[in-house]
C-alpha positions as CSV (number, residue, x, y, z in Angstrom):
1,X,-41.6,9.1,38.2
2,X,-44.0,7.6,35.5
3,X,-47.3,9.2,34.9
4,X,-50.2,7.2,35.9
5,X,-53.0,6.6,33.8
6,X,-55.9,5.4,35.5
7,X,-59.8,4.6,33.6
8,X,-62.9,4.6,35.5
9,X,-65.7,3.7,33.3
10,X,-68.8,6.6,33.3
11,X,-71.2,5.3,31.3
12,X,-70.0,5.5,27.5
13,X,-67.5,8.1,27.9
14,X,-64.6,8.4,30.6
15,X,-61.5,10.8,31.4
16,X,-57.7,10.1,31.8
17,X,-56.4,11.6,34.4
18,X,-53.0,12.4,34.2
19,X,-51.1,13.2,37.4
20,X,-47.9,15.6,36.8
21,X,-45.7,14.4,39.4
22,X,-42.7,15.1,37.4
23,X,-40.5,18.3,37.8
24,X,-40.8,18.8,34.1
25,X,-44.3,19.5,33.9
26,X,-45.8,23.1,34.7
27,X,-49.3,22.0,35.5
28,X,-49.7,19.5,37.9
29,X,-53.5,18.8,37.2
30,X,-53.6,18.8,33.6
31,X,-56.4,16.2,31.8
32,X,-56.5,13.8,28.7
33,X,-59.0,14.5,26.1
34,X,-61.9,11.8,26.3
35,X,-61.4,8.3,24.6
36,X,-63.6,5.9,22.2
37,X,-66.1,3.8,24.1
38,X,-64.3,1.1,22.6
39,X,-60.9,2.1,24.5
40,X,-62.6,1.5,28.0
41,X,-65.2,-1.0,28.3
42,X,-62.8,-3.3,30.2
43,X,-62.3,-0.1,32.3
44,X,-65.5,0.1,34.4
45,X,-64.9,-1.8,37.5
46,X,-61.8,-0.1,38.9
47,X,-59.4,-2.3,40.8
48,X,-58.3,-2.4,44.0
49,X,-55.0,-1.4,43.0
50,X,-56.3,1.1,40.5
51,X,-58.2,2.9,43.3
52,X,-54.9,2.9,45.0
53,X,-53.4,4.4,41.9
54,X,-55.9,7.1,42.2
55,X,-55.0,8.3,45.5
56,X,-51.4,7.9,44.6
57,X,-51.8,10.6,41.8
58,X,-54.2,12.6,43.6
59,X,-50.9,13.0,46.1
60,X,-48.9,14.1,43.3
61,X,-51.0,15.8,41.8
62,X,-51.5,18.0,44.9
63,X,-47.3,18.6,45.2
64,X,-45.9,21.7,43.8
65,X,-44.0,21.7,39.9
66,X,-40.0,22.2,40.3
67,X,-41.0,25.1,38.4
68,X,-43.4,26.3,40.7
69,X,-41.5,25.7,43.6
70,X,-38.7,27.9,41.9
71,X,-40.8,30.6,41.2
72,X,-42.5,31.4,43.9
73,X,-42.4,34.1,46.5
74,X,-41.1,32.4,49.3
75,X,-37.5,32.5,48.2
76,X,-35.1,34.9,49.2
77,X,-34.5,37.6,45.9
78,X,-30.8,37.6,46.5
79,X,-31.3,34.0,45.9
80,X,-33.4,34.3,43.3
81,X,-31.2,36.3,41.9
82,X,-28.2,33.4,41.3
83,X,-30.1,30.8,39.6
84,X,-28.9,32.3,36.0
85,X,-25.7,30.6,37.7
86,X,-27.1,27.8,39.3
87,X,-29.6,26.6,37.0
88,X,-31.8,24.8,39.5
89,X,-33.7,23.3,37.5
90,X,-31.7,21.8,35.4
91,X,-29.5,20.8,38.1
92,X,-32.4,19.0,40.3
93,X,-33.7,17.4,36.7
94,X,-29.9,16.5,36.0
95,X,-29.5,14.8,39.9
96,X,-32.7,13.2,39.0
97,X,-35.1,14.1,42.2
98,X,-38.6,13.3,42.1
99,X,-41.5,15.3,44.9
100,X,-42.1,11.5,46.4
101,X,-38.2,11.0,47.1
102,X,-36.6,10.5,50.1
103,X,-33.5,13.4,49.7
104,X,-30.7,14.5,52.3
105,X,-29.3,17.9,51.3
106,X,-25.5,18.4,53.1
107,X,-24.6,21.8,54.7
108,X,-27.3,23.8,53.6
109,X,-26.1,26.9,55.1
110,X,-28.1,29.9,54.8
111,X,-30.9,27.7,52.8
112,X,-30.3,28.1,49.2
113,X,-31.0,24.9,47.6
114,X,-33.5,23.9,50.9
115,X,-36.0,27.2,49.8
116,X,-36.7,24.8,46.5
117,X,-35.8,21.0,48.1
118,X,-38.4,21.7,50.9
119,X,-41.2,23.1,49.4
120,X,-41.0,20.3,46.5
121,X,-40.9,17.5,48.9
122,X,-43.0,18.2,51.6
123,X,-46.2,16.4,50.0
124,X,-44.9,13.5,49.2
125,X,-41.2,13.2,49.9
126,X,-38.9,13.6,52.8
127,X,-36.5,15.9,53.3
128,X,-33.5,16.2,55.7
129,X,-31.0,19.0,56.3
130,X,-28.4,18.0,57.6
131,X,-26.3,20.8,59.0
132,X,-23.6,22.2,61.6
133,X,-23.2,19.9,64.5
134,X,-25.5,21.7,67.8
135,X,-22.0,21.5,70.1
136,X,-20.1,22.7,67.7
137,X,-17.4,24.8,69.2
138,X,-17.2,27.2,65.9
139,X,-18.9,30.3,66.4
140,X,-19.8,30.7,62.9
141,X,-21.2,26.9,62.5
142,X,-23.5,28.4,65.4
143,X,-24.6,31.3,64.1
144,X,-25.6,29.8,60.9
145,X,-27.0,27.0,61.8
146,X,-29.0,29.3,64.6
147,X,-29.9,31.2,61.4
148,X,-31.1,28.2,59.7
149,X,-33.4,26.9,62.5
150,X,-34.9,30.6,62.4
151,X,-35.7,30.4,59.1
152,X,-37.3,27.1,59.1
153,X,-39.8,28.2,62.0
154,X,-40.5,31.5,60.5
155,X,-42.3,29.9,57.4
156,X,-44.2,26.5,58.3
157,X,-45.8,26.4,55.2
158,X,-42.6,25.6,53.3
159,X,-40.5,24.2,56.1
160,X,-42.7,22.5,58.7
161,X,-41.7,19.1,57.2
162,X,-38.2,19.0,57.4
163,X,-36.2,17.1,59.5
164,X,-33.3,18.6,60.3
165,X,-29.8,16.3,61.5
166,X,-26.0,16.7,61.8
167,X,-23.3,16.6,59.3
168,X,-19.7,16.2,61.0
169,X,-17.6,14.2,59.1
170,X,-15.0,13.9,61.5
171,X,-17.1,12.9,64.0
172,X,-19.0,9.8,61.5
173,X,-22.5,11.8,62.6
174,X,-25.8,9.8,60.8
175,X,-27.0,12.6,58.2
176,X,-29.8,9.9,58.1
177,X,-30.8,6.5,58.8
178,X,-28.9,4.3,57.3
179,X,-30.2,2.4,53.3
180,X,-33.2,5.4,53.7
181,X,-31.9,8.1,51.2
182,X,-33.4,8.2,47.6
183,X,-30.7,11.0,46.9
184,X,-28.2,12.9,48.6
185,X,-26.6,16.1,47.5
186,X,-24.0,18.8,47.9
187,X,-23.5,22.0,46.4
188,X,-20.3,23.7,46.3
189,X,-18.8,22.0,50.1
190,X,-15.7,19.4,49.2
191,X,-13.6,22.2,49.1
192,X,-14.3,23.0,53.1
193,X,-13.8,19.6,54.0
194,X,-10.6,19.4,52.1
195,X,-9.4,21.4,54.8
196,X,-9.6,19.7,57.6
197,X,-9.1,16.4,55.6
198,X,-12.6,15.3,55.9
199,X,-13.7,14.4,52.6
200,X,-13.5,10.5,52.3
201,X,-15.0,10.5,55.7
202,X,-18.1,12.6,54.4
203,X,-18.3,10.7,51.1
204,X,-18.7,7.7,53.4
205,X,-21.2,9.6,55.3
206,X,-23.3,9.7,51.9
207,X,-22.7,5.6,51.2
208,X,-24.3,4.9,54.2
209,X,-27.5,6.9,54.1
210,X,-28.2,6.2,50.5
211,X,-30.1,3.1,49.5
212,X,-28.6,0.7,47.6
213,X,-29.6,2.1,43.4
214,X,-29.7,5.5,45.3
215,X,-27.7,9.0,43.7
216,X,-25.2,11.3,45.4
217,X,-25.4,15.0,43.4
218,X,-22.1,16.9,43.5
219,X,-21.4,20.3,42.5
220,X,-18.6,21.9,42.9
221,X,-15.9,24.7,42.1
222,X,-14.0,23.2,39.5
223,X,-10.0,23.6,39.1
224,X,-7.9,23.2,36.7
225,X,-6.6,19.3,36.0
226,X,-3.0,19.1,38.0
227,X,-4.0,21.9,40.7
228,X,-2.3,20.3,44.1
229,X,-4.4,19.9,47.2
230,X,-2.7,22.8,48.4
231,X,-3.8,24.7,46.2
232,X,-7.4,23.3,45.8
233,X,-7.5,24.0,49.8
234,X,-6.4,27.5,49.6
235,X,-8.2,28.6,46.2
236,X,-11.5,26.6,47.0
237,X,-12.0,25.3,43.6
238,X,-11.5,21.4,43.4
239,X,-10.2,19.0,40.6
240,X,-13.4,17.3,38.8
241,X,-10.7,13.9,39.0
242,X,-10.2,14.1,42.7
243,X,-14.1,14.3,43.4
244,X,-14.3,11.6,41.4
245,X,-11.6,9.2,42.7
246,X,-12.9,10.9,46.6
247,X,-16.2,9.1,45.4
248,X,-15.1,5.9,44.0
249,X,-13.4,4.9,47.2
250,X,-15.8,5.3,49.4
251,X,-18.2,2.4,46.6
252,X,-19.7,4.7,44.4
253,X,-19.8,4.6,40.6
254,X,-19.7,7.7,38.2
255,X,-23.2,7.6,36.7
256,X,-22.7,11.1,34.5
257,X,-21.0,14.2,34.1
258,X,-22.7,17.3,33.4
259,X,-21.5,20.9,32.1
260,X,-25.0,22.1,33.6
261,X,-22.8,24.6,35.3
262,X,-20.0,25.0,33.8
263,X,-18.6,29.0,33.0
264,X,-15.8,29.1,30.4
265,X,-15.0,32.9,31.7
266,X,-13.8,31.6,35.1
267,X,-10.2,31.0,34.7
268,X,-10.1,29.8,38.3
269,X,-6.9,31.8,39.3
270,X,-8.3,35.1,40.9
271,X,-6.5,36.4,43.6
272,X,-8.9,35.6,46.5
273,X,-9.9,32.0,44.8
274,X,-13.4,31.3,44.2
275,X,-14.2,34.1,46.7
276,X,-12.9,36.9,44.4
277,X,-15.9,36.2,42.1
278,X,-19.7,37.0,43.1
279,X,-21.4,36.6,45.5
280,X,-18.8,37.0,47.4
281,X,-16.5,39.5,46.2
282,X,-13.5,39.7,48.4
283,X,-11.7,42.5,46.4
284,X,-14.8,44.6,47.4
285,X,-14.8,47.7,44.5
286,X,-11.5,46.7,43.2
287,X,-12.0,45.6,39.4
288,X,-15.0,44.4,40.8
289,X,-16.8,45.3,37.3
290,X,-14.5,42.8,36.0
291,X,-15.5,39.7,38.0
292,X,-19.2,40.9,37.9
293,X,-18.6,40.4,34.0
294,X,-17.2,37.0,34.3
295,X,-20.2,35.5,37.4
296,X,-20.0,32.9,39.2
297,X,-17.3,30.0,39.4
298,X,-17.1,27.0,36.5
299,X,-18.3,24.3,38.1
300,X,-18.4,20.6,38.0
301,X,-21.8,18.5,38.2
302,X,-21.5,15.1,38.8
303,X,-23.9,11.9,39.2
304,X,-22.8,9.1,41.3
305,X,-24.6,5.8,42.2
306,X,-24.4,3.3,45.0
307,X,-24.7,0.1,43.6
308,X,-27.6,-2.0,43.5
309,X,-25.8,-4.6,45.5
310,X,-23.4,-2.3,47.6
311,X,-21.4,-4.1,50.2
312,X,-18.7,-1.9,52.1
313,X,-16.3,0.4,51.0
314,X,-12.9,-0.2,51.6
């Protein structure tokens, strides 16, 4: 998002107001020092379309920093707690998600990623969650996703805005409507739908939503280059090539890579996969010092983008 400069002419002196839309800046309502006389006496009639810049940045201006957002109160201090793994910020700046965007985050689960998504859209962006299907037959897809909807009631502030939909990939289910999403992303899912061999189907899922121009953010548990699928299924953690080539058939393009999240201490062969390590844990006490030490998984972050002229996948 650009800033927006917009004069109004007061007499012989007149401000710039800058409005911080963008998720790197910390203060949202910050001003320009005052220019020459000479800089603005073509600026004292303001435009139709400069007065509509003005309410444009008084939007923005009135939507919460990413760094805001990821600071404040509202967010669960377990989760909290993981972003010197996650790196949220980085990773949202990375993906390229701006407060005015239109952005579709996929399985949110318990809400990690929607305690910052929500709150930073819900001025001037749109947000969906798309999550378990409501007829699911899986008694844990319905106790999260009862979970979720209790969560997004209990805080109205944060959450009153977002529109909540249905992922199932093996059922084609419209995570949104179709050419509307600015962005889509994922965090740490191909592996669950490598399971029940649902991942080209869910890539296209993601195709279809997006714009054309529009981004699909990936991160994922990343394995080591040769793992089989068998073992990717089993283990959790994912080749970064098979995302990739998962991605490119359903028509997107490989826009950048990122070692955002990357951990050189996880060797990616722990006994219980990807769940040995924290948060999870699966060893419980046993050398659980050890993969303390070590965090949480290496992972892969990748930028796709649907072509600006995107015509069906094959």
């Amino acid at each position: 998002m650009k800033l927006k400069n917009v004069t109004i002419g007061l007499a012989s002196v007149a401000l710039v107001l800058a409005a911080a839309g963008c998720a790197e800046k910390e203060d949202a309502g910050a001003q320009a020092p005052a220019v020459e006389d000479a800089q603005m006496q073509n600026g004292a009639d303001a435009t139709g379309s400069e007065t509509a810049e003005v309410a444009e940045g008084s939007a923005e201006a009135g939507s919460d920093t990413l760094a805001t957002v990821i600071a404040g109160d509202h967010r669960t201090p377990e989760y909290a707690a993981r972003d010197q793994f996650r790196h949220p910020a980085e990773t949202l700046r990375f993906i390229g998600i701006e407060p005015d965007m239109t952005v579709v985050e996929i399985a949110p689960g318990g809400g990690w990623y929607t305690e910052i998504l929500a709150p930073y859209l819900k001025q001037g962006g749109t947000f969906y969650a798309a999550h378990f299907p409501e007829n699911s037959e899986s008694s844990y897809y319905q106790r999260s996703l009862k979970a979720f909807k209790e969560k997004l009631a209990a805080d109205q502030e944060n959450y009153g805005k977002v529109i909540l939909t249905e992922f199932d990939p093996a059922a084609g289910s419209e995570i949104a409507p179709a050419g509307s999403a600015d962005v889509v992303v994922t965090f740490r899912n191909v592996h669950n739908w490598m399971r029940g061999e649902n991942e080209k189907q869910a890539f296209d899922s993601f195709f279809a939503a997006l714009k054309p121009g529009g981004v699909l953010g990936v991160v994922e548990h990343r394995a080591k280059p040769g793992t089989s699928r068998e073992d990717m299924i089993s283990s959790g953690y994912v080749t970064q090539d098979h995302v990739i080539e998962v991605a490119q058939q359903a028509g997107f393009e490989l826009e950048e890579a990122s070692e955002i999240n990357a951990n050189p201490k996880d060797t990616a062969d722990h006994p219980k996969g990807v769940w040995t390590l924290p948060p999870s844990l699966r060893l419980g006490d046993e050398d659980k010092d050890k993969y303390l030490a070590i965090g949480e998984s290496d992972r892969m972050t990748l930028r796709f983008r649907k072509p600006d002229e995107a015509g069906s996948a094959d």
